[in-house]
C-alpha positions in Angstrom: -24.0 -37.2 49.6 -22.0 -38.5 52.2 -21.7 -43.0 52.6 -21.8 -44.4 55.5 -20.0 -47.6 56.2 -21.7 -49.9 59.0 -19.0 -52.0 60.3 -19.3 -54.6 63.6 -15.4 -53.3 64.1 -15.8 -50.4 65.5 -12.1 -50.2 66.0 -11.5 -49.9 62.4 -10.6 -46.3 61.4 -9.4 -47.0 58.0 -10.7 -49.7 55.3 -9.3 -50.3 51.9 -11.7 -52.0 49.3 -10.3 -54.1 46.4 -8.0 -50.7 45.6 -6.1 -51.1 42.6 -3.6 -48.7 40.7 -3.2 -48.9 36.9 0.2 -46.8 34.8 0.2 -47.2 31.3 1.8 -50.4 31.3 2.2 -50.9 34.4 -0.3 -52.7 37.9 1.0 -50.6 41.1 -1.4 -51.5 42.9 -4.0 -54.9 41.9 -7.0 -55.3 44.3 -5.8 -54.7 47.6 -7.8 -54.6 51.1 -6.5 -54.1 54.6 -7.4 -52.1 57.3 -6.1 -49.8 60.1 -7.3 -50.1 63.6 -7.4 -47.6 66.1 -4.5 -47.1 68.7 -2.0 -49.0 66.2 1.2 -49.5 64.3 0.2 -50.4 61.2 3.4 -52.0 59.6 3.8 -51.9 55.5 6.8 -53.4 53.6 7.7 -54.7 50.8 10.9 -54.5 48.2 11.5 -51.4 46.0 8.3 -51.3 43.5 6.3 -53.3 45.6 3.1 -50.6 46.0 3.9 -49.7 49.6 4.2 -45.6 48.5 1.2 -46.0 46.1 -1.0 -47.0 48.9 -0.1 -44.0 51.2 -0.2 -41.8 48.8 -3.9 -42.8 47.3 -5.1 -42.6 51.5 -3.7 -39.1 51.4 -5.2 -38.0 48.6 -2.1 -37.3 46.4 -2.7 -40.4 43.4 -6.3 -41.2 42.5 -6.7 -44.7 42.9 -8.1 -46.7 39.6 -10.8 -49.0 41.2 -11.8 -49.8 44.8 -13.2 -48.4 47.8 -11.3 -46.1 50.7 -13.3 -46.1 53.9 -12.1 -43.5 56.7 -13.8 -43.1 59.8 -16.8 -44.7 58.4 -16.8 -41.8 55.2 -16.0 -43.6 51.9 -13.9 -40.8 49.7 -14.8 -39.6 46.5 -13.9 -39.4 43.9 -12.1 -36.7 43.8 -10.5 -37.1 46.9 -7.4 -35.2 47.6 -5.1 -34.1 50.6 -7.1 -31.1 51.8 -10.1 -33.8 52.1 -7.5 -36.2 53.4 -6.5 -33.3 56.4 -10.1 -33.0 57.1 -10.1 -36.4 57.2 -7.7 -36.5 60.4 -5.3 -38.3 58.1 -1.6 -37.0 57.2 1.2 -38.3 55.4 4.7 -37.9 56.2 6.2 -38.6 52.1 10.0 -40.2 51.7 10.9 -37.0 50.0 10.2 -34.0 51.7 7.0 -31.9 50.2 7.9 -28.7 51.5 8.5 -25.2 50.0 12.5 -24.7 50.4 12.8 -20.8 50.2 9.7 -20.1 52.8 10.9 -20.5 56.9 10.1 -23.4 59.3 7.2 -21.3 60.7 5.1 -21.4 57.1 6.0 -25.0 56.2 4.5 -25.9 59.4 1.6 -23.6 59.1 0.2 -24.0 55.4 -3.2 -24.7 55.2 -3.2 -23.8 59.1 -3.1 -20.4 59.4 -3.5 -19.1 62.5 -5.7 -16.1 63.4 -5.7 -13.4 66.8 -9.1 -12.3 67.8 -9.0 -9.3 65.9 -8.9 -11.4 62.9 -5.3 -10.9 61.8 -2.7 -13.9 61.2 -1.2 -14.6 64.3 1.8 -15.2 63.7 4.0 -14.6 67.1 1.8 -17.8 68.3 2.4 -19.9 64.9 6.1 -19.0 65.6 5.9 -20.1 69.4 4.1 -23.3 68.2 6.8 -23.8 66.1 9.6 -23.2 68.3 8.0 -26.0 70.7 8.3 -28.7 67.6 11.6 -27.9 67.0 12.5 -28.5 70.7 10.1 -31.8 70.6 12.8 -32.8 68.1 15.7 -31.7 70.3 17.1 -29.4 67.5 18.6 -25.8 67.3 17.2 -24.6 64.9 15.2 -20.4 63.9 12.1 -21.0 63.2 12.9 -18.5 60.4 15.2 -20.2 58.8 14.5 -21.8 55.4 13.2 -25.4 55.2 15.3 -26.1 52.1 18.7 -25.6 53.6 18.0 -28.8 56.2 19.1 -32.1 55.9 15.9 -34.1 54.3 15.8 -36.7 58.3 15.1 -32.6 59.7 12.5 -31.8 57.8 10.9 -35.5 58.2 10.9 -34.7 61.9 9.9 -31.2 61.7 6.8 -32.3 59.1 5.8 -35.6 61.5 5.6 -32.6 63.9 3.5 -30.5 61.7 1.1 -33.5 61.5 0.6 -34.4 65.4 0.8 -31.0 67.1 -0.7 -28.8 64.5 -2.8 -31.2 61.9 -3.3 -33.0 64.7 -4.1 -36.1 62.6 -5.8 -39.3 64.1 -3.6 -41.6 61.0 -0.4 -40.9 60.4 1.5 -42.3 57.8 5.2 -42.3 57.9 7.1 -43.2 54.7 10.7 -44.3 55.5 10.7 -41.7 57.9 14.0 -43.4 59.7 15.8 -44.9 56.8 18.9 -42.7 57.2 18.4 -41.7 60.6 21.3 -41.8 63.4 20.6 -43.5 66.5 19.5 -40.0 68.6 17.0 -39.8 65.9 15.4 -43.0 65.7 15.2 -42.8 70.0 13.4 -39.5 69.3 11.1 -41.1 66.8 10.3 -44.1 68.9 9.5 -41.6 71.8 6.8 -39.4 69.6 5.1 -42.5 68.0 4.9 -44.1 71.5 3.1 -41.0 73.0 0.7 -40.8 70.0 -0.5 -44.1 70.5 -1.2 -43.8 73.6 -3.4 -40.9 72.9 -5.8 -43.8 70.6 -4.5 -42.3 67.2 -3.2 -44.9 65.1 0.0 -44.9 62.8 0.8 -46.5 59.0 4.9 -47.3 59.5 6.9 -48.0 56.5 10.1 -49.1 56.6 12.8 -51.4 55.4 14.4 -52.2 58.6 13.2 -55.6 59.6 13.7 -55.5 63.0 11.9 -51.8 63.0 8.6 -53.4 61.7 8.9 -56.0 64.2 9.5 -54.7 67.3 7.3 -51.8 66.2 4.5 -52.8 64.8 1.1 -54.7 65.8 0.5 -55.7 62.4 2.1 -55.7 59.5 1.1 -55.6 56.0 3.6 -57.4 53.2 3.2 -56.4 49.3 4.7 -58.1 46.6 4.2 -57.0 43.2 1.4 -54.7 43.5 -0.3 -57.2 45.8 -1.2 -57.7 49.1 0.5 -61.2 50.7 -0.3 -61.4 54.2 -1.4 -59.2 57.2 0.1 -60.8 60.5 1.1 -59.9 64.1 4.0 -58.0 64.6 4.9 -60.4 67.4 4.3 -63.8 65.0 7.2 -62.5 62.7 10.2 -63.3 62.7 13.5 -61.4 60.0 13.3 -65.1 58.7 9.7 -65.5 57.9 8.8 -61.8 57.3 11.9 -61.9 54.4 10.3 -65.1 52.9 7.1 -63.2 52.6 8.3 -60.0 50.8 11.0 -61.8 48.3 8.6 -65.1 48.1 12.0 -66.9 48.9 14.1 -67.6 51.4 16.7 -65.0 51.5 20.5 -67.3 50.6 22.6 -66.8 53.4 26.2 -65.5 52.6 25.1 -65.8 48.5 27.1 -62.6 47.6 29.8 -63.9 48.3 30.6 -65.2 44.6 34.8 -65.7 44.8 37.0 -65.8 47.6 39.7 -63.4 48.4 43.6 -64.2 47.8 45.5 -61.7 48.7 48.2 -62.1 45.6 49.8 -59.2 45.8 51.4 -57.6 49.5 51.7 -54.1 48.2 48.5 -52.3 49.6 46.3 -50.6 46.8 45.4 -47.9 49.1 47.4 -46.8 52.7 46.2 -44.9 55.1 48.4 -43.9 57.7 47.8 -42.5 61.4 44.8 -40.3 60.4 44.1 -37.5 62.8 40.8 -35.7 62.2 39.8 -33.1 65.3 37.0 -34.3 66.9 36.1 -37.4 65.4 39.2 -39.7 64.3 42.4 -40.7 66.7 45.5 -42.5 65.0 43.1 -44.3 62.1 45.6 -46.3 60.1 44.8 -49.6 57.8 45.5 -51.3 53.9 43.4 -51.7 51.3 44.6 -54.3 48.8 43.8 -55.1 45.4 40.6 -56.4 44.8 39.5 -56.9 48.3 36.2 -55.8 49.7 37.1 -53.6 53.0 33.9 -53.4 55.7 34.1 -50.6 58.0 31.4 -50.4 60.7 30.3 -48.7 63.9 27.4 -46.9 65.7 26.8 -43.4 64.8 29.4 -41.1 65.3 32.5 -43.8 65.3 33.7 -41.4 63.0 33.4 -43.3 59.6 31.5 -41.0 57.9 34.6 -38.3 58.4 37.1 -40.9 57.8 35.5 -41.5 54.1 35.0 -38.1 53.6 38.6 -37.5 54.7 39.8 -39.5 51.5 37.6 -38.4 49.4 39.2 -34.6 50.0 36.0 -33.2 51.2 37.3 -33.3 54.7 41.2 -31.7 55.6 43.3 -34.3 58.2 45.0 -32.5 60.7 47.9 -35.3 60.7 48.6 -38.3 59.0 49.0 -40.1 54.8 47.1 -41.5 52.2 49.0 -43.5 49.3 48.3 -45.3 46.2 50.5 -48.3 44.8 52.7 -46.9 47.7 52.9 -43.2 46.2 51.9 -40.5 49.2 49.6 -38.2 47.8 48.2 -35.1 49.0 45.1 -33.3 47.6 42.6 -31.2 48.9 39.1 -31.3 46.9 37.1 -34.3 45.6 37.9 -33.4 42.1 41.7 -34.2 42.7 40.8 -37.5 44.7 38.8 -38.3 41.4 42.3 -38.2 39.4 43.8 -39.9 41.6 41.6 -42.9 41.0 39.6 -42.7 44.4 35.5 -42.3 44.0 32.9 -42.1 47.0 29.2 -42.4 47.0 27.7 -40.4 50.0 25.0 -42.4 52.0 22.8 -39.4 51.8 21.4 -40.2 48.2 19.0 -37.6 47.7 20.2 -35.2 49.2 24.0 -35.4 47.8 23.9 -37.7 45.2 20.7 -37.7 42.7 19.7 -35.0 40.5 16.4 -34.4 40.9 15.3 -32.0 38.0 17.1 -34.6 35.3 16.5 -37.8 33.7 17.7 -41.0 34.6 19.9 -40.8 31.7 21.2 -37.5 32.7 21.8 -39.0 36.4 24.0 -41.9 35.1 26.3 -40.0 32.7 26.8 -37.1 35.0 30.7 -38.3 35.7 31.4 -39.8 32.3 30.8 -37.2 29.5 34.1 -36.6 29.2 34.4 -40.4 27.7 31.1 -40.0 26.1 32.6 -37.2 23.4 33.4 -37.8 19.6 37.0 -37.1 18.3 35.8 -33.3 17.7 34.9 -32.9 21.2 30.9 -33.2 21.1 28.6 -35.6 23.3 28.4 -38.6 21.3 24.5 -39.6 22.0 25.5 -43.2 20.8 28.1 -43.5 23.3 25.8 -42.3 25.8 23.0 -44.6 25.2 25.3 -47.4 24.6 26.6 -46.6 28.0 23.0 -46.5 29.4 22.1 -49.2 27.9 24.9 -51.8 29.4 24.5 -50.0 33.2 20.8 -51.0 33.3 21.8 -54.4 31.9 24.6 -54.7 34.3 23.0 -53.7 37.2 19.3 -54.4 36.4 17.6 -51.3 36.8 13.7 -51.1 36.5 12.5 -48.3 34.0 9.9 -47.5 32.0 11.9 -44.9 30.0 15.2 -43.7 30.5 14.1 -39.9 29.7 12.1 -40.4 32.7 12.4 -38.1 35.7 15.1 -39.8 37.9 12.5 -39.8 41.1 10.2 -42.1 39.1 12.0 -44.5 40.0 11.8 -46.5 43.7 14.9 -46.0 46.0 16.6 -49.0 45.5 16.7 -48.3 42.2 17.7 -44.7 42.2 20.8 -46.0 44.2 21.4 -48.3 41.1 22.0 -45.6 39.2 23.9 -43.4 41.5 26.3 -47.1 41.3 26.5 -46.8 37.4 27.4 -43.5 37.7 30.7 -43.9 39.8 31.1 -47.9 38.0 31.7 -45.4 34.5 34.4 -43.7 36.2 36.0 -46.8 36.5 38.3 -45.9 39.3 41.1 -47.8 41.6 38.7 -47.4 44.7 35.5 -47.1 45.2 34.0 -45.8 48.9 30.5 -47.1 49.2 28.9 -45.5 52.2 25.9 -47.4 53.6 24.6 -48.1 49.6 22.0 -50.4 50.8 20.2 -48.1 53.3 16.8 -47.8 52.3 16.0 -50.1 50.0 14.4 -53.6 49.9 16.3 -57.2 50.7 15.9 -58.4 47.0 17.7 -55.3 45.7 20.4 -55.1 49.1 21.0 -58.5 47.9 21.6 -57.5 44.1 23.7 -54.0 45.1 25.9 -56.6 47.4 26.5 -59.2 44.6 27.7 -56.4 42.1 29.9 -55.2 44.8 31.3 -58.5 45.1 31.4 -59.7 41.3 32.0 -56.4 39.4 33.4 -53.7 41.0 36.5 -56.2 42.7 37.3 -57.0 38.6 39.7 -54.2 38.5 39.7 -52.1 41.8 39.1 -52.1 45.6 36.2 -51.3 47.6 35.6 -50.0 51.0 32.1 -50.5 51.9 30.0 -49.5 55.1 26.7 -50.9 56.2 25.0 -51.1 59.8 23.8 -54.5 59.3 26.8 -57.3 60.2 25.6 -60.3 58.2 25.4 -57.7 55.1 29.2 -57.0 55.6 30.1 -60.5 56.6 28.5 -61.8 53.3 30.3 -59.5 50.7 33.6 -58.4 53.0 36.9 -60.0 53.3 38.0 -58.0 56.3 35.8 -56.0 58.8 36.8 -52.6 60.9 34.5 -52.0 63.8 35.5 -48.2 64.7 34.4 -46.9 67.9 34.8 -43.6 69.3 36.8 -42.5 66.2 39.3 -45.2 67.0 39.4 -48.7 65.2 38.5 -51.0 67.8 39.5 -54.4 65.9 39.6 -55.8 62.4 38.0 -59.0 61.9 40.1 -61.6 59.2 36.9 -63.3 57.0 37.8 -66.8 59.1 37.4 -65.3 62.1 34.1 -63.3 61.0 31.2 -63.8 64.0 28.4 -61.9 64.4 28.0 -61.6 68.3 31.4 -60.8 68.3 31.5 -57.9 65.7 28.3 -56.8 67.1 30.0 -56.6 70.6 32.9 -55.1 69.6 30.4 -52.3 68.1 28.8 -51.5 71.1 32.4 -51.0 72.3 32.4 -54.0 74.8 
């Protein structure tokens, strides 16, 4: 027997009814109502933990919420609710992590639960294939539509699967989870452009994101959870980074509170030296110092060639011309693993797709680097050493877990990225390249990440760090590189840090 909600909001396509979420031990989710209008962006956000992927994933169908009501299109769900009814539903979910299977082609990712028959009965598959091709050229890609889902970057199957839901699911609520945390800025334009076009069409759209400004400028509304709770609904256009930051941390966020110690530069012998770095393509005559226990930012818009230049030291990448040194000794090595000896550690930006394990335990994921300290005198794991180890990293860097047997992507994003830090922090190296390590994840814990930058891992070594947010480099940096064009464009003394200036100086003016 199908409910039927009688609202005087007709508008409202979506309604949730004192919905709470119980974990042994733990309140997701405590009596939260909301609702989604039609012809919307429907803003959530909210630090790391906060419930914002609970809710999404009870509206599509994939947890079972504990108590509470869901009201779609005037249907209340039941109890056994799930994503097929969710599909039929018009709703669709676009997850942070991919739910796709990795060995079968574009075509049937797109397509399951789709299927697509001729008139003789028979799957049609040369149209499911032309269907799919028009997606992939939505997206500006060039990609087969045979070609396997799982050997894509994660951001191009995001794209791909927001494309399964509008042209083929053709859903009337879309919910998209972080779908442009790590996106470049061709991708986000592309993004903007689809989500624009759907709501013109009167669909509506659940956007969650970390990117202030995103939700802002987005957004009609915006939804803020703290704790499991709702805080506030309010107009996109009432917010402002200030006020909205207040709401999700209950604070005010400190301005320029990483920075715990200023830098003296005590000794003039760079730690690390660089020297005219030519990489084809994407880096011209790149040369700069890195001294002991200084905190290098290095920023630029996609494409300055930073992410090559990183790489590039690291040993993935091969320079066509040019030196590294450490302590003023030229070294040359070819592969991350001799980088690693030589005292030089990188963490990628792309986290889940190049950093976490995803079939291990947190444990597992945090000791990864360090087992060869973590081994008795006779050569075997010593399980006291590795808990002991554990054991400190989640003290030192305050990681929330239930368990640390516990699959690694139980854990929210900002706090898988604290364990990717323990990970490298073990290795305790001479340099440490941080590449975007607050991308994706809440202020509280980009606040946290940025402190132990500045208060722990400047003890006994040097960091390069990259972010696309100025203030987060000017609070925890003691120089700045803007590259542009693969060239460095200027480097910015801390005394002379501004942000209209770096930000100008980014955009190549």
């Amino acid at each position: 027997m199908i409910d039927n909600l009688n609202t005087a909001e007709p508008e409202i396509v979506c309604k949730v009814l004192n919905v709470s979420k119980f974990y042994p031990g733990v309140a997701a989710l405590k009596s939260v109502s909301f609702d989604i209008r039609k012809g919307e962006i429907h803003g959530v956000i909210g630090k790391n933990g906060a419930g914002k992927s609970t809710i999404v994933n009870i509206l599509a169908g994939l947890t079972p919420l504990t108590s509470g009501e869901i009201w779609i299109k005037g249907t209340k769900t039941p109890k056994n609710y799930n994503p097929r009814m969710a599909e039929n539903l018009s709703v669709y979910l676009v997850t942070q992590n991919p739910l796709i299977l990795p060995q079968r082609s574009i075509t049937e990712n797109l397509f399951i639960g789709y299927i697509l028959h001729n008139g003789s009965g028979f799957i049609a598959e040369d149209k499911m294939r032309s269907i799919t091709e028009e997606i992939i050229k939505k997206f500006g890609f060039q990609l087969n539509p045979d070609q396997e889902m799982g050997t894509l970057p994660i951001d191009t199957q995001k794209l791909l699967l927001l494309g399964r839901g509008i042209y083929i699911a053709k859903a009337d609520i879309l919910m998209l989870d972080e779908i442009t945390a790590s996106l470049n800025v061709e991708g986000r334009k592309k993004v903007d452009v689809v989500i624009r076009e759907v709501i013109a069409e009167g669909k509506s759209i659940v956007f969650i994101s970390h990117h202030l400004k995103e939700v802002i400028n987005y957004c009609d509304r915006v939804t803020v959870f703290r704790n499991g709770s709702k805080v506030t609904t309010a107009g996109g256009k009432t917010l402002t980074e200030e006020s909205l930051t207040k709401l999700i941390i209950g604070s005010d966020l400190s301005k320029n509170n990483y920075l715990i110690s200023e830098f003296k530069r005590r000794d003039p012998n760079p730690m690390l030296n660089v020297s005219n770095f030519n990489i084809m393509g994407c880096c011209h005559n790149i040369s700069f110092d890195l001294y002991r226990n200084e905190v290098l930012g290095f920023i630029g818009l996609e494409g300055c060639g930073k992410e090559e230049l990183f790489e590039t030291i690291f040993g993935i990448r091969n320079i066509d011309s040019g030196s590294i040194s450490i302590n003023g000794e030229r070294i040359l090595y070819k592969s991350p693993e001799s980088a690693i000896a030589k005292g030089i550690i990188y963490l990628s930006r792309n986290r889940e797709d190049e950093t976490v394990f995803h079939m291990l335990s947190i444990q597992d994921n945090m000791v990864q680097m360090v087992y060869k300290k973590l081994k008795t005198k006779m050569g075997f794991i010593d399980v006291q050493k590795i808990r002991e180890f554990t054991d400190s990293s989640i003290k030192l860097l305050n990681i929330k877990q239930s368990n640390v047997n516990d699959d690694i992507d139980s854990l929210s994003g900002g706090n898988k990225q604290k364990v990717m830090l323990s990970r490298i922090i073990g290795m305790k190296p001479k340099v440490f390249i941080l590449n975007e390590p607050t991308q994706g994840i809440d202020v509280e814990t980009k606040e946290e990440i940025l402190k132990i930058v500045r208060e722990k891992l400047v003890e006994e070594s040097s960091v390069i760090i990259s972010s696309e947010s100025v203030q987060e480099l000017m609070s925890v940096c003691d120089r700045i590189i803007v590259l542009y064009k693969g060239m460095i464009r200027c480097v910015f003394e801390k005394e002379a840090f501004s942000e209209d200036e770096i930000y100008l100086k980014v955009q190549g003016a």
